[in-house]
C-alpha positions as CSV (number, residue, x, y, z in Angstrom):
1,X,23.4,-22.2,-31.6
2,X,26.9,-21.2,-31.9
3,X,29.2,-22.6,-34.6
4,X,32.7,-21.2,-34.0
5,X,34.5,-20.3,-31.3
6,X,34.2,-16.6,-32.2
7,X,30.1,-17.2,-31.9
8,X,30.8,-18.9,-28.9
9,X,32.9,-16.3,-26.7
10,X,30.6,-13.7,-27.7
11,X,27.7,-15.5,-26.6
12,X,29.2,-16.1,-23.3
13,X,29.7,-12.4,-22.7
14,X,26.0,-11.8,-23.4
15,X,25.3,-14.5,-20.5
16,X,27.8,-13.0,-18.3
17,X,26.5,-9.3,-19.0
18,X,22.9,-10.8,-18.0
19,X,24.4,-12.4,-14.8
20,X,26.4,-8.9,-13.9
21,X,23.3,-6.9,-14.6
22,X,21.0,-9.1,-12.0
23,X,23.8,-8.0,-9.2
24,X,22.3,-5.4,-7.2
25,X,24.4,-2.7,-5.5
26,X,24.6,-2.7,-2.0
27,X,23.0,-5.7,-1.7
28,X,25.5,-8.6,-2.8
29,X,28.9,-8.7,-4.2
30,X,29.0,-10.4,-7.7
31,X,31.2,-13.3,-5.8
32,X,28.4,-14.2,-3.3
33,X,25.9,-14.0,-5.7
34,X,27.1,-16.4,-7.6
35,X,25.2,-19.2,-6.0
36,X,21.9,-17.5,-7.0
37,X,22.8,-17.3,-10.8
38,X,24.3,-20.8,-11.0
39,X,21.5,-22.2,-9.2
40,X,19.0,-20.3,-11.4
41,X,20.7,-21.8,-14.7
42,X,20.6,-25.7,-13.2
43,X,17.2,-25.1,-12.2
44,X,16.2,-24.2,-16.0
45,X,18.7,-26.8,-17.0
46,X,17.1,-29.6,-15.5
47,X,13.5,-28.5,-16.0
48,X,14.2,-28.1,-19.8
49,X,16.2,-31.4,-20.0
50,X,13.6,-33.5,-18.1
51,X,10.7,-31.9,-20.3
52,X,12.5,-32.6,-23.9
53,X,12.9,-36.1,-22.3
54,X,9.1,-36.5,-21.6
55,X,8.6,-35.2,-24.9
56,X,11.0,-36.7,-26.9
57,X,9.4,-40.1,-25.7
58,X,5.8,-39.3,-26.5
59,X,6.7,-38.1,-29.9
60,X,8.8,-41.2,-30.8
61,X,5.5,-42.7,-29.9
62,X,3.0,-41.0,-32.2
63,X,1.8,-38.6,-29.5
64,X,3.3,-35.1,-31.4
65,X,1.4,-32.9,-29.8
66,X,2.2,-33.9,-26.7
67,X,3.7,-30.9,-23.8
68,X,4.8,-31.6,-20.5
69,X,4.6,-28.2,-19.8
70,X,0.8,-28.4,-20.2
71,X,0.4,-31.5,-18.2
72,X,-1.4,-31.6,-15.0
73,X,0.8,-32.3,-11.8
74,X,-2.1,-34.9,-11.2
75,X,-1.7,-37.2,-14.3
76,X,2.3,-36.2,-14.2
77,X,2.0,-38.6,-11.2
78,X,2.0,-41.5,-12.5
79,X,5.1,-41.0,-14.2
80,X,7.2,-40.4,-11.1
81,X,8.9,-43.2,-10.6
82,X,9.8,-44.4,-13.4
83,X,11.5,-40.7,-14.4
84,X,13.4,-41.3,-11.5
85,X,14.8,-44.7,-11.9
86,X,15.8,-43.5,-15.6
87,X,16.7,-39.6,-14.8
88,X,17.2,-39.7,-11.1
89,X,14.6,-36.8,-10.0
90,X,11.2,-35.5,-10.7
91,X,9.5,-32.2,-11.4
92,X,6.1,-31.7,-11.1
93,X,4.8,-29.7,-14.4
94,X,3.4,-26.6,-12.0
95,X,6.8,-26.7,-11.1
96,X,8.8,-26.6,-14.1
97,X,11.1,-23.5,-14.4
98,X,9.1,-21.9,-17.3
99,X,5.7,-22.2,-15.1
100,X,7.0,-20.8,-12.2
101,X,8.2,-17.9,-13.9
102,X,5.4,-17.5,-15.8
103,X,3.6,-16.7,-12.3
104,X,6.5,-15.1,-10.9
105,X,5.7,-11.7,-11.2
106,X,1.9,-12.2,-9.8
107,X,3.3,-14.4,-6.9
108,X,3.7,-12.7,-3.9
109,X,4.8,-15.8,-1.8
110,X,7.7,-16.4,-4.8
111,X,10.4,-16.8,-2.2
112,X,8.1,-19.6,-0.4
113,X,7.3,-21.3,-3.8
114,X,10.7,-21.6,-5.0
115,X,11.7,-22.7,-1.4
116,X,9.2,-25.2,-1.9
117,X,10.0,-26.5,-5.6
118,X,13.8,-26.9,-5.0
119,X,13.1,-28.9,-1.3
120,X,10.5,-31.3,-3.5
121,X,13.2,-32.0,-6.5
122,X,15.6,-32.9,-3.8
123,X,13.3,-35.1,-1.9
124,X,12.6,-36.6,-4.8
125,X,15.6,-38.8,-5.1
126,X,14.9,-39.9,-1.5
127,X,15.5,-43.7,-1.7
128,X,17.0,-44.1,-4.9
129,X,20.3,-44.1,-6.0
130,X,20.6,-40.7,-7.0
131,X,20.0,-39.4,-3.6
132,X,23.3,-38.5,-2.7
133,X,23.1,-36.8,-5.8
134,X,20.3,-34.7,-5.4
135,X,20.9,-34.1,-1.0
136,X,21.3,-30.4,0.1
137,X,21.8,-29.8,-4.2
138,X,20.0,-25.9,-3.4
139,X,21.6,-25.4,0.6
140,X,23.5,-22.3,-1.3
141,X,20.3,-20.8,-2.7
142,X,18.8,-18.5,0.1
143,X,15.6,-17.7,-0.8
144,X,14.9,-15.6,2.4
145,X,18.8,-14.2,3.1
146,X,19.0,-10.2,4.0
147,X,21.9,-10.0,1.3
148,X,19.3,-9.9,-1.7
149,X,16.6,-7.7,0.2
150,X,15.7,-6.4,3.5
151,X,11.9,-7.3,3.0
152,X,10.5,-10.6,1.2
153,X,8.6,-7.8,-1.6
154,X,12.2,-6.5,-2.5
155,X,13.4,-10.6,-2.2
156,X,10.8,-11.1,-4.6
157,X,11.7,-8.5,-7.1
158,X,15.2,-10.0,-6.7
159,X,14.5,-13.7,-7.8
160,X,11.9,-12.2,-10.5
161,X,14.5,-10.2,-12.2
162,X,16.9,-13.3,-11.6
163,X,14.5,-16.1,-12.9
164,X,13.9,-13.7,-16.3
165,X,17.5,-13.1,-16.7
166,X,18.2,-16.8,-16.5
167,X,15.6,-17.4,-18.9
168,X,17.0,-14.6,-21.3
169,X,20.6,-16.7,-21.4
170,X,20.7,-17.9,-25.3
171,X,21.5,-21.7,-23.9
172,X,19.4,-23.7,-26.4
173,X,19.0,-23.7,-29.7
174,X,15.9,-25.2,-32.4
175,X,17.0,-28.9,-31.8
176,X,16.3,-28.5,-28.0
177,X,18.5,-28.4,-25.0
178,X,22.3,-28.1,-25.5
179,X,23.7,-30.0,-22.8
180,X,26.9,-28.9,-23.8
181,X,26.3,-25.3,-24.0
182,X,25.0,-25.0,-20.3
183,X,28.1,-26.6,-19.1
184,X,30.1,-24.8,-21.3
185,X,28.2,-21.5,-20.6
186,X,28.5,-22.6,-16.4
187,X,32.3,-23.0,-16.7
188,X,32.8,-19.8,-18.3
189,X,30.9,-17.7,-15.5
190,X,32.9,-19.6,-13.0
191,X,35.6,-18.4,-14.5
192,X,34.5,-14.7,-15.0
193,X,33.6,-15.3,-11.3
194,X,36.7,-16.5,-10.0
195,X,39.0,-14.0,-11.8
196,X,36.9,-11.1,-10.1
197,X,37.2,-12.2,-6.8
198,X,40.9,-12.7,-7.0
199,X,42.4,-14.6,-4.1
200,X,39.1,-15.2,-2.9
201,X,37.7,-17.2,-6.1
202,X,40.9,-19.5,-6.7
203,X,40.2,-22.1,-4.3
204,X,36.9,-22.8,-7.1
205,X,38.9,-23.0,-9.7
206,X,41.7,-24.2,-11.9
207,X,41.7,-22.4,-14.7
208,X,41.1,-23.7,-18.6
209,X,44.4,-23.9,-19.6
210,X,46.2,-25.8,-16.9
211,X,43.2,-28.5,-16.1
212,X,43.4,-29.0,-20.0
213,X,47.7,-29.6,-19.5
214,X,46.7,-32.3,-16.1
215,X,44.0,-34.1,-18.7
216,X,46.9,-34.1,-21.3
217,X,49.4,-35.1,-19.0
218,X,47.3,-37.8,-17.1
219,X,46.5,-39.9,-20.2
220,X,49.3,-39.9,-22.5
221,X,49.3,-43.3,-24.6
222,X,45.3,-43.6,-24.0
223,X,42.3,-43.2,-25.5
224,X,40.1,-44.8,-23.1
225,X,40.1,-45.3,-18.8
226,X,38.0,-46.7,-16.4
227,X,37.7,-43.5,-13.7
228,X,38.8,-40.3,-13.1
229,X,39.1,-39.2,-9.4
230,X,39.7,-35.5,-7.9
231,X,40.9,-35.6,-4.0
232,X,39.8,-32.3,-3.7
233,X,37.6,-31.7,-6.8
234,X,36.9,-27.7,-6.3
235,X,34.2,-26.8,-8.9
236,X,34.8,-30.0,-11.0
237,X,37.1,-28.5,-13.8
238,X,39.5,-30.9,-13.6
239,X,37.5,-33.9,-13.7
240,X,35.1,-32.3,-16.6
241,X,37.9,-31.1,-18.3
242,X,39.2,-35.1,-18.5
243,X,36.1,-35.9,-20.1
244,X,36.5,-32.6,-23.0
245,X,39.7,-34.4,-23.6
246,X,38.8,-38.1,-24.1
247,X,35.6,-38.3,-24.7
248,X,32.2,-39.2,-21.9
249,X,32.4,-42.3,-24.1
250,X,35.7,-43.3,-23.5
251,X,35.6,-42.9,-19.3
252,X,34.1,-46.1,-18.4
253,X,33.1,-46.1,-15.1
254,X,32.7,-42.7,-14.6
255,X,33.6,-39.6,-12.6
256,X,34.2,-39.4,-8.5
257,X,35.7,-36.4,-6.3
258,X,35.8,-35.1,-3.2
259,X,35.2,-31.5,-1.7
260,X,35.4,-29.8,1.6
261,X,33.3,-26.4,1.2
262,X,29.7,-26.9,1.3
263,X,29.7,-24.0,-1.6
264,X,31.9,-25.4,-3.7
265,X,30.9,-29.4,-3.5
266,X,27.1,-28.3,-4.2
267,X,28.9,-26.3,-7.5
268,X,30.8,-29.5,-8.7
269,X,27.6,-31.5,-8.5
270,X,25.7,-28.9,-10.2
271,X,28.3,-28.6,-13.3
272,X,28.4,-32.6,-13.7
273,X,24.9,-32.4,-14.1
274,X,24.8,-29.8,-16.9
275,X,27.9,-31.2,-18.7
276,X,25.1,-34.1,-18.9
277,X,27.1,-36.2,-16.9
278,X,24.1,-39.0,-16.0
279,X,23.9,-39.0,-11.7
280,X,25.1,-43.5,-12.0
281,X,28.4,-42.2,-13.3
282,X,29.6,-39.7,-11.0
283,X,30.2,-39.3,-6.8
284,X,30.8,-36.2,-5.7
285,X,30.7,-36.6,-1.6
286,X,31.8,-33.8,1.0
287,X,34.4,-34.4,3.8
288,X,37.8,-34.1,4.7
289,X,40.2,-36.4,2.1
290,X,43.0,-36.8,4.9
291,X,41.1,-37.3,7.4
292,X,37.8,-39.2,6.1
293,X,38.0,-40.5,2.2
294,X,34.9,-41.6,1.2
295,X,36.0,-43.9,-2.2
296,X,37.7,-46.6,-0.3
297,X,35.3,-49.0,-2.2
298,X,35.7,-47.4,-5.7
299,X,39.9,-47.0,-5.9
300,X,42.4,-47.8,-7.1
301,X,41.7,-45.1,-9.9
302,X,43.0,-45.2,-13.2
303,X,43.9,-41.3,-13.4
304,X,44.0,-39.0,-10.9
305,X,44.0,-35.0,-11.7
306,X,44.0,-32.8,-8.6
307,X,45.3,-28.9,-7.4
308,X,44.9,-29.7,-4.1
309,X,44.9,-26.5,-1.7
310,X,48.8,-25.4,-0.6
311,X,49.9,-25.5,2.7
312,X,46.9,-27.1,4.3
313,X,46.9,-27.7,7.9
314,X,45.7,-31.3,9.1
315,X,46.3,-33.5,12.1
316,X,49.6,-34.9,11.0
317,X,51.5,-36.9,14.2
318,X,49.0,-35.0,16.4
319,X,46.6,-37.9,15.5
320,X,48.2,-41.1,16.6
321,X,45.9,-43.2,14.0
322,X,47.2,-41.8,10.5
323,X,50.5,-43.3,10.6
324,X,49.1,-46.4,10.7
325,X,46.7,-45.3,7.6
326,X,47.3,-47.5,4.9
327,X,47.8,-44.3,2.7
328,X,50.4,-42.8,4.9
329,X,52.0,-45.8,6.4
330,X,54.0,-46.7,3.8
331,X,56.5,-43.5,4.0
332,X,56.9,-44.1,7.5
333,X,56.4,-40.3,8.5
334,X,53.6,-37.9,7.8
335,X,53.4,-34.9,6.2
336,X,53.6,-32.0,8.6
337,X,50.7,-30.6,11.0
338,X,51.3,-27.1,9.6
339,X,51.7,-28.7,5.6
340,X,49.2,-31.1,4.3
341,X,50.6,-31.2,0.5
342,X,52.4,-34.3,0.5
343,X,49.5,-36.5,2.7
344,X,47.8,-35.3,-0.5
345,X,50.4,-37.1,-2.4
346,X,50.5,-40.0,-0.5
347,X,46.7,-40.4,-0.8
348,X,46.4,-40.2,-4.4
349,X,49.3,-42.3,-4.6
350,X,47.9,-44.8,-2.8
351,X,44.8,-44.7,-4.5
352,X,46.3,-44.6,-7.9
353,X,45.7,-48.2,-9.9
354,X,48.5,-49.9,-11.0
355,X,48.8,-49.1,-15.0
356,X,47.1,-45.4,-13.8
357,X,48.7,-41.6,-13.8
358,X,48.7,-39.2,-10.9
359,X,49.2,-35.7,-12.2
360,X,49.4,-32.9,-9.1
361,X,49.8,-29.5,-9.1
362,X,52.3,-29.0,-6.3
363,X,53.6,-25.9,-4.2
364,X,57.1,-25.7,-4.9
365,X,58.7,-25.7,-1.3
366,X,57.6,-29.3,-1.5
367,X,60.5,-29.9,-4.0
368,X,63.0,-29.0,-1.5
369,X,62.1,-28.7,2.0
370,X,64.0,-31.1,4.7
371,X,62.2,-32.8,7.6
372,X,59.6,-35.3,6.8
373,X,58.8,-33.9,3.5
374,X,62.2,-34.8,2.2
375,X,61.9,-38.3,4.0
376,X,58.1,-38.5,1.9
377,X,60.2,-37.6,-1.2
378,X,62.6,-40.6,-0.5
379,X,59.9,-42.9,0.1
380,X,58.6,-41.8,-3.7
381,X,62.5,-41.5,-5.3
382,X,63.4,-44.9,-4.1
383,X,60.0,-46.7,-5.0
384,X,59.9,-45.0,-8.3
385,X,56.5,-43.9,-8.1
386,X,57.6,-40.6,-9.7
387,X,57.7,-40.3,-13.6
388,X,58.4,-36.4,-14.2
389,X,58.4,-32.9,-12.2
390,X,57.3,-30.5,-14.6
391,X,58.2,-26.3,-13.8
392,X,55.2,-23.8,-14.4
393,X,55.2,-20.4,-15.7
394,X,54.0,-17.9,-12.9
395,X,51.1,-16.2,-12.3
396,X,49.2,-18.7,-13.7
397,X,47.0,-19.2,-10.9
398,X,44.5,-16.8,-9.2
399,X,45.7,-17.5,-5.9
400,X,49.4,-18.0,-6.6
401,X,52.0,-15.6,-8.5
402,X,54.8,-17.8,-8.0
403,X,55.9,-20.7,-10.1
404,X,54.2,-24.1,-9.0
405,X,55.0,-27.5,-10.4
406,X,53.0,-30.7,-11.4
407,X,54.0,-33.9,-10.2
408,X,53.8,-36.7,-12.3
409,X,53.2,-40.1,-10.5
410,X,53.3,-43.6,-11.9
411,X,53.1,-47.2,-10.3
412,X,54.5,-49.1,-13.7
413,X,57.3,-47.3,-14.6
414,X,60.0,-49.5,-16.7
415,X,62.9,-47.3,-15.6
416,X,64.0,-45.3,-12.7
417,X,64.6,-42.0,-14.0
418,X,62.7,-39.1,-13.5
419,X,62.4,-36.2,-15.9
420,X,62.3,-32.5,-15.2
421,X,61.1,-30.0,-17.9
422,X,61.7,-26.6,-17.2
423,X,58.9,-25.1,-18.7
424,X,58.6,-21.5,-17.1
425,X,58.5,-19.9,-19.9
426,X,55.8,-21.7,-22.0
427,X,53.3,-18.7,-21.7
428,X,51.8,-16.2,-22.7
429,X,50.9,-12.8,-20.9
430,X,47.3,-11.8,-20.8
431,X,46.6,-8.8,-18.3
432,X,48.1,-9.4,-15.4
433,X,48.7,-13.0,-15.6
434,X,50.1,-15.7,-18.0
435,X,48.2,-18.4,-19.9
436,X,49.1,-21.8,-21.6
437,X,48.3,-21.4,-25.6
438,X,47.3,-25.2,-27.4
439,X,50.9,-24.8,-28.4
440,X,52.9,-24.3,-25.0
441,X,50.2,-27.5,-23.4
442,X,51.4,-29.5,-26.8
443,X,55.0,-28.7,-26.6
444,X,54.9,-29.9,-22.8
445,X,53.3,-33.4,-23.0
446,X,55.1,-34.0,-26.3
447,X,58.3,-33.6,-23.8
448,X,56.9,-35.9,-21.1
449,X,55.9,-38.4,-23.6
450,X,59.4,-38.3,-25.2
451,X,61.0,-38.4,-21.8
452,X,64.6,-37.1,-23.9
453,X,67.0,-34.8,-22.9
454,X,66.8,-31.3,-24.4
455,X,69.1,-28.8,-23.3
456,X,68.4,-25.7,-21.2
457,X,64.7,-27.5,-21.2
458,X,64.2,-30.9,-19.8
459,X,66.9,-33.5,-18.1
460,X,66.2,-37.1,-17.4
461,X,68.0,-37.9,-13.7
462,X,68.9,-41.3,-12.8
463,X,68.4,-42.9,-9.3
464,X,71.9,-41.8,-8.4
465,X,71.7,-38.2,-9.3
466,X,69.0,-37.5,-7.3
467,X,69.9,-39.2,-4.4
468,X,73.6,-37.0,-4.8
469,X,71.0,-34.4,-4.4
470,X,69.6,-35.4,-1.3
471,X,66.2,-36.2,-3.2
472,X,66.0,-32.5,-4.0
473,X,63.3,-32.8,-6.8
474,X,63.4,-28.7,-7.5
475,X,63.4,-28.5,-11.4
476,X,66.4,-25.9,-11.0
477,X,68.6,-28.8,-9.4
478,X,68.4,-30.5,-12.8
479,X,68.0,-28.2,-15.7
480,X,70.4,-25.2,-16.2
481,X,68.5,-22.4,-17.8
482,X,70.4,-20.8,-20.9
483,X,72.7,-17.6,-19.9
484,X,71.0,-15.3,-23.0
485,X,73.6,-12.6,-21.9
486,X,75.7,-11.2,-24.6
487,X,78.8,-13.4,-25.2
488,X,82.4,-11.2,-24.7
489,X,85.5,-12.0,-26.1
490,X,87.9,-11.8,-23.5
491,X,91.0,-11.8,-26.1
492,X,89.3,-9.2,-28.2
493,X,88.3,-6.9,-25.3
494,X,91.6,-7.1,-23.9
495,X,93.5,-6.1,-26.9
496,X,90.7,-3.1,-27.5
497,X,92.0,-2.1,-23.8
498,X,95.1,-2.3,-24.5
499,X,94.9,-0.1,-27.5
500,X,92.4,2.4,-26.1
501,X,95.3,2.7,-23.4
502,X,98.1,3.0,-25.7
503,X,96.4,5.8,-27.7
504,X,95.3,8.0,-24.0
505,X,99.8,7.5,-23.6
506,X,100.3,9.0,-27.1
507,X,97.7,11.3,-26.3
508,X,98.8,12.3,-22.9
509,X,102.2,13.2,-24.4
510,X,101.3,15.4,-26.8
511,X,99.2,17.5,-24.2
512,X,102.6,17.6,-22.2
513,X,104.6,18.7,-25.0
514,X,102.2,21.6,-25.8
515,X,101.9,22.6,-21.9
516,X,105.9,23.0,-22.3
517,X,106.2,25.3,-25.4
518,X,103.5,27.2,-23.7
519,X,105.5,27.9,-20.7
520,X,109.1,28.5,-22.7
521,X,107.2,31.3,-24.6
């Protein structure tokens, strides 16, 4: 087990070398086979977790040589369904992942078998209340796709090599499974992931540093809150990244988000359950937020963390319903058809409980723009449901080079001001793009929470100011950056001029006197 961070980092480059190594050339590009590796490592994860389980409980009763690993599937049986009341699914003993890939080499129908065992641990939630857990957990896991072999013998050799490598990942240590570590360990190849597929991988994922500022930012003054929600949840970071900062302990009620992309709601899922996140305190469920939210029986939510994606195209006035939406009514206009940011906005506000936080990452143009975003940012300005815009570095995003901001939204605000903290240049540079140190996410919500002025770095606007503005929340509007150009003395140069000028005259004359003894001689 890893005891430092130093341990730690190096122990997730010798799971990500093992993951990079499984990639086949030709084949599959690291990106798309990601779904194979995380799906390998949740596959161990839960077989290892439900097994110390079983075994834990047997010991604890005198039974200490007790296996489930050696137990028939027959007399395993009987135990069903109470191990899924308590743990939410069941794995036969046969298929348990150390059994299966102790055959794996020898089994020529591999593909079939492991088609088989991930189709039986989703069916066997089927009628509890873990189902919706469990349903479509492995859709991403193609067992028979081209992209890992042209024939089922080299498919075979694929999942071997993948089910060894997976099984090779240092993710436990003498005390058992570490919950914690296979999270941790999942995150970080999300990361890696993400990062290498550029563009492509930054609708997974926020990354570390900003999910930890959203946590910060979202729960300033408290220790402990009923629910954390996600509107469009991603991989999870964000929501997980809630629970690093306070504690599993301290969020009551648990963890709920929403995702779009069959990929990346099956990913989200899979990382609550190996952050040990129990399947009664999360809901992760797949559809369109705008269109089709599926918490309207567990809001309002006490904080709210979300990046949800930029520029979004939705319905908007094309869909005579949604303005009469509860969530978008209120603003009297909708966001536009070609924008969705701000029906984002709207929904989380509207979702958001009444002594609860909203923190966004926003688009910029948002800020500023006129037509029915500006009206939206009325709507919030004159309801003061807005409690700080806060100004990102750049190039903190994989997606995104250009500065984005969070919004900070509040329900129980005791004044009407709203501050803006330029905070562009708390970064630092690391390859091509900039990260937030402990110090630049702790200099940031120490400003929020102070809500003071500090010059060239944070202004609190009245109601009035901002309304001069014409509800213009863009951070520039409000905070003058500092002019770090040299300082000249205007008196001082002058005179220098002056003097540089009276000395070319003295110098000029001379040169005119010698020209005319020259041309006397």
């Amino acid at each position: 087990m890893a005891n430092n961070t130093q341990d730690r980092d190096n122990l997730f480059k010798t799971i990500y070398k093992i993951a990079t190594d499984l990639v086949h050339a030709g084949h599959v590009s690291e990106w798309d086979f990601k779904s194979y590796v995380l799906g390998t490592m949740f596959y161990r994860y839960i077989s290892e977790n439900l097994t110390k389980y079983i075994n834990d409980g047997e010991h604890a009763a005198g039974n200490q040589t007790f296996d489930y690993t050696k137990m028939s599937d027959r007399d395993a049986e009987e135990a069903r369904q109470g191990l899924i009341e308590e743990k939410g699914f069941f794995i036969l003993p046969s298929e348990l992942f150390c059994n299966v890939r102790a055959k794996a080499t020898d089994d020529e129908n591999l593909n079939e078998t492991l088609e088989k065992v991930f189709r039986n641990i989703e069916n066997s939630a089927k009628g509890s209340s873990s189902e919706s857990d469990f349903a479509g957990l492995f859709d991403d896991f193609d067992v028979n796709s081209k992209s890992i072999g042209e024939t089922v013998a080299k498919r075979n050799k694929v999942l071997v090599e993948l089910l060894n490598g997976v099984a090779e990942m240092p993710l436990f240590s003498t005390e058992g499974v570490k919950a914690d570590l296979f999270g941790d360990a999942y995150e970080y190849l999300m990361g890696m992931y993400a990062a290498n597929a550029g563009k492509k991988g930054g609708q997974y994922f926020t990354p570390a540093d900003v999910s930890e500022l959203l946590a910060r930012l979202g729960t300033i003054g408290k220790k402990r809150i009923n629910k954390v929600y996600d509107p469009a949840c991603g991989s999870g970071s964000l929501l997980l990244k809630v629970e690093k900062v306070l504690g599993k302990e301290n969020i009551t009620q648990g963890f709920y988000g929403q995702e779009i992309d069959l990929t990346t709601y099956n990913l989200c899922r899979i990382n609550m359950f190996l952050h040990n996140i129990d399947f009664d305190k999360f809901s992760i469920v797949r559809e369109d937020t705008l269109l089709s939210p599926m918490h309207w029986d567990d809001q309002p939510f006490e904080l709210i963390v979300s990046n949800p994606p930029f520029a979004v195209p939705w319905e908007g006035d094309s869909n005579p319903i949604l303005i009469n939406d509860p969530r978008f009514a209120p603003a009297g206009v909708l966001a536009p058809q070609s924008k969705g940011d701000m029906a984002f906005i709207m929904h989380s506000l509207s979702w958001l409980a009444s002594n609860g936080t909203a923190a966004i990452v926003c688009f910029p143009g948002i800020m500023y723009r006129g037509g029915a975003e500006q009206k939206i940012r009325q709507y919030l300005i004159d309801n003061n449901f807005v409690d700080a815009i806060i100004q990102l570095p750049a190039n903190l995003f994989l997606n995104v080079t250009i500065s984005v901001a969070i919004m900070l939204l509040k329900k129980n605000k005791t004044d009407n001001t709203v501050l803006f903290v330029d905070a562009s240049n708390e970064c630092i540079k690391v390859t091509k793009n900039n990260r937030l140190t402990p110090e630049n996410i702790a200099i940031i919500v120490e400003t929020v929470a102070n809500h003071a002025e500090v010059e060239h770095f944070c202004h609190v606007a009245r109601f009035d100011e901002i309304k001069g503005n014409d509800y213009n929340l863009s951070v520039s509007t409000y905070v003058e950056q500092e002019d770090t150009r040299e300082k000249v003395d205007i008196d001082k140069l002058n005179a220098e001029i002056a003097e540089i000028v009276a000395k070319e005259d003295a110098l000029r004359k001379e040169i005119d006197k010698i020209i005319a003894e020259i041309e006397v001689e």
